[in-house]
N, C-alpha and C positions, 0 to 999 in steps of 0.2 A: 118590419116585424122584429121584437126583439127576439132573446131566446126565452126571457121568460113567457113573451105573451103562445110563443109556437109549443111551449111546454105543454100550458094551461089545456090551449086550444086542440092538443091530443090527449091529455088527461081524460077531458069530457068528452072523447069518442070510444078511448079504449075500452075506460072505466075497469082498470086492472091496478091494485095499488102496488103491485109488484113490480110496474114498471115505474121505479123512482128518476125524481130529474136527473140524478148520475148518469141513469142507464138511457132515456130520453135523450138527454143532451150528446151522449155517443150516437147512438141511430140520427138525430138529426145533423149533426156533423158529416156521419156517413153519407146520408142522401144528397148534403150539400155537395161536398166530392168527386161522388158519383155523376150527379146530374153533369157539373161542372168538366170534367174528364169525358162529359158524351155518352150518350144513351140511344140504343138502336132502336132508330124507326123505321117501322115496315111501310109508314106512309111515302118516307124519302129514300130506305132503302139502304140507309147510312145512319152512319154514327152524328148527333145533334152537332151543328157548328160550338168553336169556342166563344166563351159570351166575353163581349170587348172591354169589359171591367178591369178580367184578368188580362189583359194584354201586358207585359213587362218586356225588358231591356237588361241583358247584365251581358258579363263576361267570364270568356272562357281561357284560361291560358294554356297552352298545345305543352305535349310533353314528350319524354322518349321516343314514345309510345305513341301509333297511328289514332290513338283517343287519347279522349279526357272526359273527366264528369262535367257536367251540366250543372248548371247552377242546382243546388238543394230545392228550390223552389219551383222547379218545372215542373209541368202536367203534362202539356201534351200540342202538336202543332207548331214546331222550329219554324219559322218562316223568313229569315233573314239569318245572313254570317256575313260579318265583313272583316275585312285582315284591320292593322292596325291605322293603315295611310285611309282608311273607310271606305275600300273598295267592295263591293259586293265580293262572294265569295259563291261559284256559281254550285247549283243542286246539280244529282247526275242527269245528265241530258234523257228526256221523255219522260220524267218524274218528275218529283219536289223531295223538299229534304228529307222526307222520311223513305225513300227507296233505296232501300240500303242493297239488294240484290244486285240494283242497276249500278250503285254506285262498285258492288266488288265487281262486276263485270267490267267496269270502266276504266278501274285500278291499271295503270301500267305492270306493277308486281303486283301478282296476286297471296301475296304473303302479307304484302301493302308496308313493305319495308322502304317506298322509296322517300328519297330525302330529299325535302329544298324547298322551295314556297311553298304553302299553303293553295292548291286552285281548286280543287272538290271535296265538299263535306256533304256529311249525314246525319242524320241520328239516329241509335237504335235502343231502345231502351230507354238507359239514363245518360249514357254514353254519348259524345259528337265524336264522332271519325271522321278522319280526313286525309289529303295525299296534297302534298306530298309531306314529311316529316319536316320540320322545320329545323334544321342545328342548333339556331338558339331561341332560345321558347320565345312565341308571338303569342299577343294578347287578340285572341277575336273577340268580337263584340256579335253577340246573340239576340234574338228577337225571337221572342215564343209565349205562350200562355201560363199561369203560373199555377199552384194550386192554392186554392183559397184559405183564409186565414179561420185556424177554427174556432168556432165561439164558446168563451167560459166563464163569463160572468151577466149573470142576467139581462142586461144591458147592451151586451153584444147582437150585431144585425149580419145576416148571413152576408158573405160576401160574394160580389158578382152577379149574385141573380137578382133582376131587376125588380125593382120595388115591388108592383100590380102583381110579381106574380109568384113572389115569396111562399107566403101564407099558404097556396092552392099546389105548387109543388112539393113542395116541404112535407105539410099534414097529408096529403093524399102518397106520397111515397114513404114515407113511417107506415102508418097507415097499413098501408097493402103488405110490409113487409113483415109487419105483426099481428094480422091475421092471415095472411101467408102461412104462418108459420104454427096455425092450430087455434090463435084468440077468435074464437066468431062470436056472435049477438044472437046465439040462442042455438037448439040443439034440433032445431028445423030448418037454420037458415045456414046449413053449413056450404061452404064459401060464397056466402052472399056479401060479405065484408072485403073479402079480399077482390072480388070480382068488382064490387063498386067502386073502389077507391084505386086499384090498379087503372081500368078504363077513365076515371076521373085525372088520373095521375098524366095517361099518356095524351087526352084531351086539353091540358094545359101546356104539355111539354110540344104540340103541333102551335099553341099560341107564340113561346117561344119562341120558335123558330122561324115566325113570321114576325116576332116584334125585332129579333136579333138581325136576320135576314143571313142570306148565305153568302161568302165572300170567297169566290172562286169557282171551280169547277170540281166536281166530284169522279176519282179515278179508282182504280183496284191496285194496289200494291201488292207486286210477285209475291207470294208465301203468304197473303192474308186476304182473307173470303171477306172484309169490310172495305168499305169504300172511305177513304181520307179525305181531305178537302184540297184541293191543288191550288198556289196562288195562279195569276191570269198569266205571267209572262211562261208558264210550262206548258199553257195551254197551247201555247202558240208552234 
């Protein structure tokens, strides 16, 4: 789908001409994003896997300081660090990379001032931390999800979400978020718009998830009531 035809095709549902393609082309952006960064299902109980489009590879160079930023273009799911000889670089033991709790309990200093190879990282935020500090800045090489590219010229196709099912996530989560938010289809059917297209929306996002499939084991990270996706060797 492009963006023009995803425009069109909520145009003829809202039928508001106050929603121009400027303001369309933002909310559809959004929902891309969104969907993309993970969406909670009460069917799985968790947040949606990342869709393997966005999978990327860049680097990180280590600094002073027990962080450094992540590539601009992350989203979300670190799932690889390796120093620069491409050694893995291991998560804190009984987690994966995003346990940052385990990983400051792990810390030798808990200040996490200590210095010298690189053997544990995390990430929290935007941030990778890790221990030990390195004296002279190493290059690690990162492996994570990215956020998707947004679309601005009519011709643009959302990115990441798999073709069949474009169209059905897209209009159905615009959709629900603007009649959500007061548009309904008549002064008897009040949220009858937003109740169709929300359950339409979450009806495609279980197709998803079965066309994506799930890659790892699903865990609780200390200090967050969601569940993240764990690669298999943490499982173990």
């Amino acid at each position: 789908m492009t963006l023009a035809e995803l425009i069109a095709d909520i145009q003829v549902i809202i039928q508001d001409s106050s929603y121009t393609d400027g303001i369309l082309t933002t909310r559809i952006n959004d929902a891309v994003s969104n969907i993309t960064a993970g969406i909670w299902l009460k069917s799985l109980g968790c947040l949606s896997p990342p869709l393997p489009e966005l999978f990327d590879t860049d680097t990180v160079d280590t600094t002073v300081n027990a962080y450094a930023s992540m590539p601009a273009d992350y989203q979300r799911n670190l799932c690889m660090v390796a120093d620069s000889d491409g050694t893995r670089i291991r998560h804190p033991v009984g987690g994966n990379y995003n346990s940052f709790q385990r990983f400051l309990n792990q810390a030798e200093k808990k200040d996490l001032s200590d210095t010298g190879s690189v053997f544990i990282a995390c990430v929290k935020g935007n941030r990778l931390y890790y221990q030990s500090i390195p004296t002279v800045a190493e290059t690690l090489t990162v492996h994570f999800f990215r956020k998707p590219t947004a679309m601005a010229t009519a011709t643009d196709t959302p990115d990441g979400i798999p073709d069949h099912l474009q169209l059905r996530l897209i209009r159905h989560y615009v959709c629900k978020q603007i009649f959500g938010q007061g548009i309904e289809d008549g002064e008897n059917n009040q949220g009858t718009g937003f109740k169709y297209h929300n359950a339409m929306f979450y009806e495609a996002m279980d197709e998803l998830v079965d066309f994506v499939g799930l890659d790892g084991l699903p865990i609780n990270i200390a200090g967050d009531t969601r569940l993240m996706w764990m690669d298999e060797e943490a499982a173990i």
